[in-house]
N, C-alpha and C positions, 0 to 999 in steps of 0.2 A: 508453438506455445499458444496454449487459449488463455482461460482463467485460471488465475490463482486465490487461492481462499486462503485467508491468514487471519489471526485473531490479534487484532486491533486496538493496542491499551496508548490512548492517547496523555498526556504531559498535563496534572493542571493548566488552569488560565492562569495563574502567576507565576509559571514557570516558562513561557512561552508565549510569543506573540499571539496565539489563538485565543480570543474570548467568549467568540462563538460557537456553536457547535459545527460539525461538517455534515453538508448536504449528506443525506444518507444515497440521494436518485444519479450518482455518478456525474456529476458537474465536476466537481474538484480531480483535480490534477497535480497532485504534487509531487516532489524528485522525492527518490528513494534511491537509499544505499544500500547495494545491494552484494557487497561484499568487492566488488571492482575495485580498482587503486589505477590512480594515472601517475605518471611518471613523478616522483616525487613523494607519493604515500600519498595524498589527499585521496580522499573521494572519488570516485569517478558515479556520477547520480545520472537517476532516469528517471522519465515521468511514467504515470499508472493510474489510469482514472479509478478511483473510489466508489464502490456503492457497499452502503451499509447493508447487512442483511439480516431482516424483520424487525427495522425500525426506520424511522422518516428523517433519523437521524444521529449522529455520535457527539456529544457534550464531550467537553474539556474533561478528562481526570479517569472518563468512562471505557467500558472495553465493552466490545463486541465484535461475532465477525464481520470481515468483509469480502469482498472480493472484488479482484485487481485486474486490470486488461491491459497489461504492458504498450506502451505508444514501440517501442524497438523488443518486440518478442525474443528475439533470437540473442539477445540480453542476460535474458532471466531465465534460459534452459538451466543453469547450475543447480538452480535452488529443488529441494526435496521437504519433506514436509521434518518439523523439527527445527529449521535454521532461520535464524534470525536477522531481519531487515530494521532498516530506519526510515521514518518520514521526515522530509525536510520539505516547510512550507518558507523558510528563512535559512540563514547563515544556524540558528540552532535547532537542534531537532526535537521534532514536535509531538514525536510518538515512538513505538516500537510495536513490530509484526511479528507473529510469529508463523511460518509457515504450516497450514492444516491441509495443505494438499494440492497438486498442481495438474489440472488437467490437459490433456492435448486439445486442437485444433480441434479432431474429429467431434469431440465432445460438444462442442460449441456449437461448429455449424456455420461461422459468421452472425452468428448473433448477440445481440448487448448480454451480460450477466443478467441472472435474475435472482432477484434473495428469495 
């Protein structure tokens, strides 16, 4: 799994611990739900560095794309473009992704995403 592009509609700032915006240059690291379940039904989350794409960054409320670089790649093979994830930066969730397309390894190269 390389990068995944998803379209990015983050939660107001009064609905959610975020008041800032999110780096758009891939600093942030947040767990995503990514449709996994651990014994019991909760969640089963993984982390996925962030980078906005053609902006310096994403305000509370705002959408745009991103694209994601799974930390556990072999994770997030399920997903196909269409299917819908969760961000969680807290115990409540702080946005919604929708899947725009998921590239291979090949595509990448080993190298960071670039918007």
């Amino acid at each position: 799994m390389g990068v995944i592009r998803a379209e990015l509609v983050l939660r107001p700032a009064g609905e959610t611990f975020r008041r800032t915006p999110v780096p758009g240059a891939g600093v942030l690291r947040p767990m995503w739900d990514i449709g996994h379940r651990m014994q019991g039904g909760t969640p089963d989350l993984y982390i996925a560095r962030v980078w906005v794409e053609f902006a310096p960054e994403l305000a509370p409320g705002a959408t745009a794309p991103v694209r994601l670089l799974p930390l556990t790649p072999e994770r997030w093979r399920h997903l196909a473009p269409g299917d819908r994830i969760t961000l969680y930066e807290t115990a409540v969730a702080g946005g919604t992704g929708t899947i725009l397309e998921v590239q291979p390894p090949s595509t990448c190269a080993g190298h960071a995403p670039r918007p």
